[in-house]
C-alpha positions as CSV (number, residue, x, y, z in Angstrom):
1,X,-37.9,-54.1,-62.1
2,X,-34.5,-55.0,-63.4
3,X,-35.6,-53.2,-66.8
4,X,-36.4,-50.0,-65.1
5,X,-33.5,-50.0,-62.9
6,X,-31.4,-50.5,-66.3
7,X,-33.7,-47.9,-68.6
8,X,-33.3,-45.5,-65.3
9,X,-29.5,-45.8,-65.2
10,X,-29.1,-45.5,-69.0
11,X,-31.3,-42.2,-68.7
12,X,-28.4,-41.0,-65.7
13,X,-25.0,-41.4,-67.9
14,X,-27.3,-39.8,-71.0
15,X,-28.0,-36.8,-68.8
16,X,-24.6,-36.5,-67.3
17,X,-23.0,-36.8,-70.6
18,X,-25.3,-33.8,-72.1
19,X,-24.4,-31.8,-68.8
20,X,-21.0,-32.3,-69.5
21,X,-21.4,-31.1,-72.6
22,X,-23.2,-28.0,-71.9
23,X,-20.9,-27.1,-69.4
24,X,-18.0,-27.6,-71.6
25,X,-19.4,-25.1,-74.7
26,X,-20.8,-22.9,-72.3
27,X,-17.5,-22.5,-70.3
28,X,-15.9,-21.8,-74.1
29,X,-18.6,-18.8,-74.4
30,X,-18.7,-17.7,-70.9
31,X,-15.9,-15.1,-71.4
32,X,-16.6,-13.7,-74.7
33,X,-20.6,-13.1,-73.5
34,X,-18.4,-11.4,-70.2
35,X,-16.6,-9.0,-72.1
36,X,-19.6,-8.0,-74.1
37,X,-19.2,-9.5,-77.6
38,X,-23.0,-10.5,-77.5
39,X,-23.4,-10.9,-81.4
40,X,-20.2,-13.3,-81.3
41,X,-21.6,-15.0,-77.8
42,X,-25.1,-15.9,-79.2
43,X,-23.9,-16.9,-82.3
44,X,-20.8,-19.0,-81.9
45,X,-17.7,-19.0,-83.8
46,X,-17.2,-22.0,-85.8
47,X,-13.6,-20.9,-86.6
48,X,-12.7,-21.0,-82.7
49,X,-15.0,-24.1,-82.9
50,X,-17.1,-22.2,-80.4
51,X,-20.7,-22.8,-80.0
52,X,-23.0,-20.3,-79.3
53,X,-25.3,-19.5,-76.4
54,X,-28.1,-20.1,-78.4
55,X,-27.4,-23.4,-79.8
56,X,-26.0,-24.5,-76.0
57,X,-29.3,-23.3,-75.2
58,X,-31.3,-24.8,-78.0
59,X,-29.8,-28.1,-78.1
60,X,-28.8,-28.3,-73.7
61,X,-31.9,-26.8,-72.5
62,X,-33.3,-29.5,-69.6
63,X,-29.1,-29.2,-68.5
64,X,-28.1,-26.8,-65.8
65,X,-25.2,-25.3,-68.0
66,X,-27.9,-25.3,-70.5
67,X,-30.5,-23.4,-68.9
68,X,-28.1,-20.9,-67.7
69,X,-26.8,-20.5,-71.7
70,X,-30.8,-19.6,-72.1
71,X,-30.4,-16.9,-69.8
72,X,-27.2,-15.7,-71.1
73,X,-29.5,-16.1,-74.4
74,X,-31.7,-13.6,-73.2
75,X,-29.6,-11.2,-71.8
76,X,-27.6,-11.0,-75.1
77,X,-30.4,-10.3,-77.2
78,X,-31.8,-7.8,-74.3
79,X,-28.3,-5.7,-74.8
80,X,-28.3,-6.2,-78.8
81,X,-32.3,-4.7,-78.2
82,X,-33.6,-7.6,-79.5
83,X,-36.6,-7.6,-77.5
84,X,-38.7,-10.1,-78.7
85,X,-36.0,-12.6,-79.1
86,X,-35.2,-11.8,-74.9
87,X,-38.6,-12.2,-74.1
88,X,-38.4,-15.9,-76.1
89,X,-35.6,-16.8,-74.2
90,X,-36.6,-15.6,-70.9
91,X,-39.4,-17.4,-71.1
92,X,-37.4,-20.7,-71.2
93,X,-35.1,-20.7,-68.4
94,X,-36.7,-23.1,-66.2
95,X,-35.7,-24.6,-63.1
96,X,-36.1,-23.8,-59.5
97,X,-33.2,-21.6,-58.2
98,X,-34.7,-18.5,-57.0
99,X,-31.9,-16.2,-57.8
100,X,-31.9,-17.5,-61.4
101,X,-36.1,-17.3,-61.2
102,X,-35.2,-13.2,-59.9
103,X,-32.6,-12.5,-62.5
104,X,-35.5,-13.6,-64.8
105,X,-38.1,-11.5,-63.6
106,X,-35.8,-8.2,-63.4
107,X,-34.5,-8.9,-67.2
108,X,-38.0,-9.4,-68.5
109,X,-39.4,-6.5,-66.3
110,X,-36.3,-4.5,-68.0
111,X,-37.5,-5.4,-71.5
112,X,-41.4,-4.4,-70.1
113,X,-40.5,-1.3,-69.1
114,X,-38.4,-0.3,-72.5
115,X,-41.4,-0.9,-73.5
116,X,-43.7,1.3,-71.6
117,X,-45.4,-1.5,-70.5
118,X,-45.1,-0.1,-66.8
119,X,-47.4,-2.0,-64.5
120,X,-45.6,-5.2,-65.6
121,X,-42.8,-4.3,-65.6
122,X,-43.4,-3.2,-61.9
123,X,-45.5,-6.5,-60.9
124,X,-42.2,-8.7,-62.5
125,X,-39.4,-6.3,-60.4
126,X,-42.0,-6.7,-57.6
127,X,-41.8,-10.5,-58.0
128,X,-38.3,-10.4,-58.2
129,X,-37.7,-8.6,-54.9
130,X,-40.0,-11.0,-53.4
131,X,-38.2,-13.9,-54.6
132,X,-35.1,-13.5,-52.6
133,X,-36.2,-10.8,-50.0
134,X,-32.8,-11.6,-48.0
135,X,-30.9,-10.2,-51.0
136,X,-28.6,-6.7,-50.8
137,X,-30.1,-6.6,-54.4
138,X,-34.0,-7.0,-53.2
139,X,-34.6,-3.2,-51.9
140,X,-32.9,-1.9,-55.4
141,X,-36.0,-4.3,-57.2
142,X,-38.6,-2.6,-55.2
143,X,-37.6,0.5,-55.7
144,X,-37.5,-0.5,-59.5
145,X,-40.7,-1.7,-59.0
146,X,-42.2,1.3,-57.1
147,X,-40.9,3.6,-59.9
148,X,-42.4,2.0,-62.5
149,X,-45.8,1.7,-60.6
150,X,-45.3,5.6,-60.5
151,X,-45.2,5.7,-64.2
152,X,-48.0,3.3,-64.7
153,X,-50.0,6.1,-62.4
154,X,-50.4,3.0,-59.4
155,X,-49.3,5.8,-57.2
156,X,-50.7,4.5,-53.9
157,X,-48.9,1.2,-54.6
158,X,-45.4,3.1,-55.2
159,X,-45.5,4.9,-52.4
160,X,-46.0,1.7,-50.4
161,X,-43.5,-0.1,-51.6
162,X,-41.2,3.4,-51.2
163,X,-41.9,2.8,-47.6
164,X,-41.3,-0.7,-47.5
165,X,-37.7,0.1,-49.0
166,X,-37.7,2.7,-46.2
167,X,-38.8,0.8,-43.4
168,X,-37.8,-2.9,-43.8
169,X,-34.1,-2.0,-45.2
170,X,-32.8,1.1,-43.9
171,X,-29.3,0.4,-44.1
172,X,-29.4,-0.5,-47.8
173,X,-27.7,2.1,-50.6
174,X,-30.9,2.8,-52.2
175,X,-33.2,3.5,-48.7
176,X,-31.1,7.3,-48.1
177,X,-32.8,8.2,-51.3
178,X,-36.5,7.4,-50.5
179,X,-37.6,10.7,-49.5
180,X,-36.5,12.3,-53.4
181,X,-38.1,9.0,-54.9
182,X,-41.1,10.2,-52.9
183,X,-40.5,13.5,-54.4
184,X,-40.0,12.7,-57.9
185,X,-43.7,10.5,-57.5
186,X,-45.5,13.8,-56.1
187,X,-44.1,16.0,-59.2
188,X,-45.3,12.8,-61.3
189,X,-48.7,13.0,-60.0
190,X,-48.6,17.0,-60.0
């Protein structure tokens, strides 16, 4: 008991140290990744002694700092249309924070949808918007999601999810515009 009290301790200050860490270099690359140097941000710059947001990522990974670097990662590469690389580093952000887990879904359905890949792309904005339905951001995601269902040719599903914008959030920005999204889906479908 004694040992695993000890080897359970020991595993504590070794993950607080690495958080520590993480949150240190990533509060270095923070503003350069905000002011849209993405090349500088992913790579680093060993002359500021600045690490990059992929090595934070890389080497800080099962941190919260360095989880959050894996979606700053992503994001970089998404804007530098690096796609594949995005789609790599979406795919590791992990945890259980569902606006992180939206933020996710909307950057990968993003990346789907550059690439034509509509009905994806909608299912992931979809997924998104259902994550965190509370969210001023959710009826902008369904409507995202409803468009690209549109484009995919899913126009019954679009249309419901047009409605849904219409009917569960009518005070948000983008519900005043459901009746030209509606529209713009029956000159689609024309």
């Amino acid at each position: 008991l004694l040992v695993v009290g000890l080897a359970f301790a020991a595993y504590t200050y070794w993950r607080n140290n690495k958080q520590a860490e993480a949150s240190l270099a990533l509060a270095q690359v923070e503003p350069v990744y905000t002011s849209g140097d993405f090349i500088r941000a992913v790579q680093g710059d060993t002359s500021a002694h600045m690490l990059g947001l992929r090595a934070i990522a890389d080497q800080y990974g099962a941190t919260a700092s360095g989880n959050m670097a894996t979606f700053y990662t992503a994001k970089s590469y998404q804007q530098l249309d690096s796609l594949d690389l995005a789609m790599t580093y979406f795919d590791k952000v992990s945890g259980d924070n569902d606006y992180l887990k939206a933020a996710v879904s909307v950057g990968r359905a993003s990346v789907l949808e550059t690439r034509k890949q509509y009905e994806p792309a909608a299912e992931a904005y979809e997924s998104a918007a259902n994550r965190i339905p509370g969210d001023l951001v959710a009826p902008s995601y369904f409507v995202s999601a409803a468009r690209a269902y549109g484009l995919a040719g899913k126009r019954d599903k679009a249309v419901e999810l047009y409605k849904k914008v219409r009917d569960d959030y009518p005070t948000s920005r983008v519900a005043r515009d459901i009746d030209r999204y509606l529209a713009e889906l029956n000159d689609l479908g024309s």
